[in-house]
N, C-alpha and C positions, 0 to 999 in steps of 0.2 A: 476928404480926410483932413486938410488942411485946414475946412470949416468950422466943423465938429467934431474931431477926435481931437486934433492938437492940442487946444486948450484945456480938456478932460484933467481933472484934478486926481480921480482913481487913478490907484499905483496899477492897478491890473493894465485898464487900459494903457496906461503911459509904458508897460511893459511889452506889450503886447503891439504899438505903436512903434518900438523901437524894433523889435522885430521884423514887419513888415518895413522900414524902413529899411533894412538890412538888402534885401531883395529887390528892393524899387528901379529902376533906371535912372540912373543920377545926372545922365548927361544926355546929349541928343545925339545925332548920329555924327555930327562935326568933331564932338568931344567935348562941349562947351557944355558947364554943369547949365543945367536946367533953372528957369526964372523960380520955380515954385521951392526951389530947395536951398533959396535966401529967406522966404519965410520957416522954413523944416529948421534954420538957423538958426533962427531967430528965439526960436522956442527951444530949441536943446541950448543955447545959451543961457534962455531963462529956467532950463535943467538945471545947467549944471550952477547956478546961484540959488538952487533954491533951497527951503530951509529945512527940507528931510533927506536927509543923510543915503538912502535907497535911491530915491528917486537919480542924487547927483552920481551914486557910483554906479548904477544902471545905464546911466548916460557915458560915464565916461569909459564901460566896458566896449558901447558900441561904438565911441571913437575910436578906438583901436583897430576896429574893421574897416574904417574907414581908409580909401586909399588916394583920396585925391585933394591937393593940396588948397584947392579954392574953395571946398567947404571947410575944411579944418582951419584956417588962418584966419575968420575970423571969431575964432575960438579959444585962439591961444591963451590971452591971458585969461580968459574963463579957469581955463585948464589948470594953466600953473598954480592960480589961487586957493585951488582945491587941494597943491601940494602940502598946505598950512593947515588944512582941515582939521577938526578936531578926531573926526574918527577914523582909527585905521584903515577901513574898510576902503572910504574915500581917496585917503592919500595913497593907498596901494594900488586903485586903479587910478589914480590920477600920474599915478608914474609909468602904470604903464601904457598907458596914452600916452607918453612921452619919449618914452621908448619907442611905441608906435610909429611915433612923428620922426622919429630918427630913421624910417627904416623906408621913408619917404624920397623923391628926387632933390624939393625944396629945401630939404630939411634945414638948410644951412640959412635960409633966411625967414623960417619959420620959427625956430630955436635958436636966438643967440646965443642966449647966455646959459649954456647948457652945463659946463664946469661948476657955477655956481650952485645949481640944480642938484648935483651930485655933491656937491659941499653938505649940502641941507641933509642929505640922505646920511652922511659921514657925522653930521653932529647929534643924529635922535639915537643912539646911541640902545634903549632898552629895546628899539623896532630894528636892530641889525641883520639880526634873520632874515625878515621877511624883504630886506634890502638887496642881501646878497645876492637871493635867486635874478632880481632883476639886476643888478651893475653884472653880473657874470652874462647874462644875455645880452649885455649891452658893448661885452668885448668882441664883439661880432662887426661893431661899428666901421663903417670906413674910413671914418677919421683917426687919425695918428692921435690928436689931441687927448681926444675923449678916450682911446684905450689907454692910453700913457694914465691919465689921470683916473679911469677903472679901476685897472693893476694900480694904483695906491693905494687907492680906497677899500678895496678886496682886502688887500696886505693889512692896513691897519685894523677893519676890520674883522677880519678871522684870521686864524692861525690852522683851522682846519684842512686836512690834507686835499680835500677837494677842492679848496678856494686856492691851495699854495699850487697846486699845477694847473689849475688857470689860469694863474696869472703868472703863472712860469710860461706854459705856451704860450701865453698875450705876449710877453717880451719876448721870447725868439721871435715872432712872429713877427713882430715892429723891427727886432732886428734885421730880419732879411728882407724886410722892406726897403 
């Protein structure tokens, strides 16, 4: 696989690649990811840089499945760079592979600057739709930080009654924290 499929330039195949990675054994019986799955990296790396728009957000839906933080880390800025993407399709799953990563043990040192992240999200302003479904799943976070600064972002973005009582539960909820 790693021979001859990885490099495959068809979208089928690189689809259907990603798939089968989904299911694979990632680590070994220790818990220790596997040596073959720094080259599986190496190439969803050069996914998610690469210059058709499908291929990068097919890559970065199956980051989201992903749940182990030694294949994901060297991925991150891969990741975040695609939150600048030109096409929506991308930047939408590029966030939520970010979200993904929030929902991780490392997260905290896998995602610094994660505030600023959600800045980016508060300033495209005509994609706020498609934003809110994600910041409202991401007031689940166990960070104080990141909910506090959600429930802002919610608030400024919508005025809809469904954003205003989530981020009304978000604050009680910080409160009785």
């Amino acid at each position: 696989i790693v021979r001859y499929v990885l490099p495959s330039e068809d979208h089928t195949v690189q689809k259907l690649l990603i798939h089968y990675l989904e299911i694979i054994k990632k680590t070994d019986s220790k818990g220790k990811v596997l040596p073959k799955m720094i080259l599986i990296c190496k190439n969803l790396r050069n996914n998610l840089e690469h210059l058709n728009g499908y291929i990068r957000g097919v890559t970065l839906r199956f980051l989201c499945r992903i749940c182990k933080a030694e294949i994901i880390e060297p991925l991150i800025s891969s990741i975040l760079a695609n939150l600048e993407h030109q096409l929506p399709f991308v930047r939408r799953n590029a966030i939520l592979a970010v979200s993904a990563i929030y929902k991780l043990p490392k997260r905290d040192q896998l995602l610094v600057d994660a505030l600023k992240m959600i800045e980016k999200c508060r300033a495209k302003k005509r994609e706020k739709e498609k934003y809110i479904t994600i910041i409202i799943s991401l007031l689940n976070a166990p960070s104080a930080a990141v909910i506090l600064e959600c429930v802002g972002t919610l608030v400024f973005l919508s005025s809809a009654p469904t954003a205003t009582r989530a981020a009304t539960n978000a604050y009680c909820k910080l409160l009785l924290n």
